[in-house]
N, C-alpha and C positions, 0 to 999 in steps of 0.2 A: 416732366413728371410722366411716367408709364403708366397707363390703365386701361384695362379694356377697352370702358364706355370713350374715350378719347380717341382709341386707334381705330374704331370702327367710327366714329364722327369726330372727326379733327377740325381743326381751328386754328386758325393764326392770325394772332393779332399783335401787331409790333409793341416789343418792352411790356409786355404781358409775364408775370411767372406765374404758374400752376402751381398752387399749394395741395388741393387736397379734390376730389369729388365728394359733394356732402349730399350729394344724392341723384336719382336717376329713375325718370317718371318713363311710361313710353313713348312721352312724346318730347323730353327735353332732359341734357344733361346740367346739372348746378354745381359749381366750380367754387371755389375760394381759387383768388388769386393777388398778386399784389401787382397796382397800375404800375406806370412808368415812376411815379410820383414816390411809389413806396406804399401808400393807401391800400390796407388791404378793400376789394371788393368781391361783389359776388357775380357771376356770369353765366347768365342762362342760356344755354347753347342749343335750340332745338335744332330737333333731328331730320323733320323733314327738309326734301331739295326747294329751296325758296326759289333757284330760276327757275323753276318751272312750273312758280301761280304767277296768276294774274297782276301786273308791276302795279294796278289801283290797290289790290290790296294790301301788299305788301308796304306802299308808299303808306295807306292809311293806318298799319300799328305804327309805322316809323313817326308818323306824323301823332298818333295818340299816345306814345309813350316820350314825345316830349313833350305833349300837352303837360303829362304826369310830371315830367323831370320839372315843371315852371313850376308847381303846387309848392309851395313853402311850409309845410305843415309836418309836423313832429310825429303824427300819429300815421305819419304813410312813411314806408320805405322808400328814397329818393331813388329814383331812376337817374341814372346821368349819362347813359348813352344807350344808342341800339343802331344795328347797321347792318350790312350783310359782308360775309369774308369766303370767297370763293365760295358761293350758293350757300352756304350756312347763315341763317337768320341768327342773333344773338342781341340779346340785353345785357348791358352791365348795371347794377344797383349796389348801393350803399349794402354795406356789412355791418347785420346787426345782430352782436356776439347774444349769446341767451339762449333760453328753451322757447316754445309752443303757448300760449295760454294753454293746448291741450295738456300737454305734459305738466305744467304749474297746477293746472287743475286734479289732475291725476294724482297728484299727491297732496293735496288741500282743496279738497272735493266742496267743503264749507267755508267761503270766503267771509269775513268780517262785513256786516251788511254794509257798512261804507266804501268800502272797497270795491267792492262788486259792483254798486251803483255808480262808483266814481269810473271803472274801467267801461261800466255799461256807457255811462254818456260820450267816453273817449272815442268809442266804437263809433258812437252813430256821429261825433263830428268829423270823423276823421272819413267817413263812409260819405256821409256830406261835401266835402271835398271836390269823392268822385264826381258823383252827383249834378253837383255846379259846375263843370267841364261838359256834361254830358255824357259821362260814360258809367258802365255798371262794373263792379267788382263780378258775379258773376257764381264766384265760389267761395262765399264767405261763412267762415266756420274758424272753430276756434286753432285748427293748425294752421289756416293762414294768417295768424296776427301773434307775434311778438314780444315777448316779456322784457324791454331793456334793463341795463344796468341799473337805471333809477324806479323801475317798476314801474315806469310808464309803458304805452302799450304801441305799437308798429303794424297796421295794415298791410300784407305782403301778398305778392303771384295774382295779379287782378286780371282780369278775363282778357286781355288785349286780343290774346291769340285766336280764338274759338274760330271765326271765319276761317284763318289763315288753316286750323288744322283739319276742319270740313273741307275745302279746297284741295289740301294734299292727302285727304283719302285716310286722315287719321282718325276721324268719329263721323257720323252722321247728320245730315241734315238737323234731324228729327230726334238724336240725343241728346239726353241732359247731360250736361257739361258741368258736373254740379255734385256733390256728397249728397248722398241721399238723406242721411238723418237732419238736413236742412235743404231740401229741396222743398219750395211751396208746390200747392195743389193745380194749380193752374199750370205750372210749368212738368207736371206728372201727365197731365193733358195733351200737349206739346204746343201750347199757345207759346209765342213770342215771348221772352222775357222783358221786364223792365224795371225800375226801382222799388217799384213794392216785391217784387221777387226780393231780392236785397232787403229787405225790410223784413220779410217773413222770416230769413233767416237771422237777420239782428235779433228776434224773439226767441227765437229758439235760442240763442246763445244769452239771451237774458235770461231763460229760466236756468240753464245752463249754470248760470252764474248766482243766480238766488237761490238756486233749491241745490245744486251739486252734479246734476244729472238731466239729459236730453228728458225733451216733454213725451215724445215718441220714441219707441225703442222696442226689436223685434229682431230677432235672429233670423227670421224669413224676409228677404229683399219687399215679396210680393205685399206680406202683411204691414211693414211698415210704409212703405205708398199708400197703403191702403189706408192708416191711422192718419196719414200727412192733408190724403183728402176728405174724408166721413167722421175722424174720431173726433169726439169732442175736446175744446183747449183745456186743457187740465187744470184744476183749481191750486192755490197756490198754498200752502201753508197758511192758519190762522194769521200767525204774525206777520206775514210777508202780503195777506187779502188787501191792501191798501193799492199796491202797484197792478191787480188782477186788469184794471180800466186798461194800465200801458199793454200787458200781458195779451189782452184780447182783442185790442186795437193791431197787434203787430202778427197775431197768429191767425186771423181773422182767414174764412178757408176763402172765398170771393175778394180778389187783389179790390174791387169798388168798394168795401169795406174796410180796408186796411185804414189805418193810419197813411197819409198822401206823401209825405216827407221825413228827412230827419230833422227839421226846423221845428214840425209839431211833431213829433218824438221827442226833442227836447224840451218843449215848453209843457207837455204833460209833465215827463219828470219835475222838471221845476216844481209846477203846481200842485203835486202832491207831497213834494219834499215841503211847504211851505205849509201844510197843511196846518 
């Protein structure tokens, strides 16, 4: 297959075919391709020269995206290999045909309140997952998660790389690495991130998901940072005031206030579903 994005960062991997580029970030090309097997998969080919970081780092995404690839869980995209091929870092993962929760939502802005609650819980166990490994997704929002054929939902593009692309001179130290309309306050700061980061933004795609529309939203960069850390958590609809407890526990602006897990994430849910 001929493409730009390909002849300027090549790749070869034996019994690999090139179907298609389904897209092309600055820092990584994404492929459809079909293994040796026939399987179609997907293969994320970053762009920076890998020999030349540090061989600790580079061993430690090799080694955390097979932590990933062992996860047995339906609500993650399986990882099943990553390696390097003549200084190109790459991932190959499961193909999973479908739109964006963003784009589903884009055109059914109003989900069936069972629906929403039901893909809300999918999120935080499938988030949980990470979690229980020890790793953070990172940038999680609703174009990274998956609408399958059976409308179950798919976790995708988790943070493995962030080091590896501070190291090769592609972001900052000290940038978010992260969508802004779901970046918490503390990480606007530049404090470290960790799971309640991940958590703040599971809130935001909860309301996301209950009302149709982010909790924050501002056509100026600066002013929406600015609602993310000062503005108050927005009330939720009369009918929907039941959940506001889950809603303020996960948008909470002090990560020591948050909600601590998705284990109590979901036993809130429970408990008010039960009510």
């Amino acid at each position: 297959m001929n493409h730009p994005a390909l002849t300027r960062y090549p790749i070869a991997l034996a019994g690999y075919q090139w179907l298609q580029v389904l897209h092309e970030s600055e820092n990584a090309i994404i492929v459809l391709a079909n293994a040796p097997s026939g399987q179609p998969v997907v293969i994320k080919r970053f762009k920076f020269d890998a020999s030349k970081l540090a061989k600790h780092l580079v061993d430690e995404f090799l080694m955390e995206s097979w932590a990933l690839g062992l996860l047995d869980h339906r609500g993650l995209v399986h990882p099943i290999d990553a390696g390097l091929s003549a200084g190109a870092l790459y991932m190959i993962m499961e193909y999973v045909p479908g739109d964006t929760l963003r784009r589903y939502l884009a055109l059914m802005p109003r989900l069936p309140l069972a629906q929403a609650l039901q893909w809300f819980k999918d999120i935080a166990l499938a988030l949980g997952e990470i979690h229980d490994i020890g790793l953070l997704h990172q940038d999680l929002k609703t174009a990274n998660i998956l609408v399958r054929g059976d409308n179950s939902l798919a976790l995708l593009d988790f943070g493995l790389e962030t080091r590896l692309l501070v190291a090769a001179g592609f972001m900052r130290a000290d940038e978010i690495y992260c969508t802004p309309y779901y970046v918490s306050p503390e990480r606007i700061i530049g404090d470290p991130p960790d799971e309640r980061a991940d958590l703040y933004a599971l809130g935001v795609i909860l309301y996301e998901l209950l009302v149709g529309h982010k909790p924050y939203e501002s056509t100026s960069l600066a002013e929406l940072l600015k609602k993310h850390a000062i503005a108050p958590i927005p009330h939720l609809p009369p009918a929907l005031n039941v959940y506001q407890p889950l809603l303020n526990g996960l948008l909470a602006k002090f990560p020591e206030n948050r909600l601590q897990s998705t284990d109590v994430v979901v036993r809130l849910l429970q408990e008010i579903q039960q009510r």
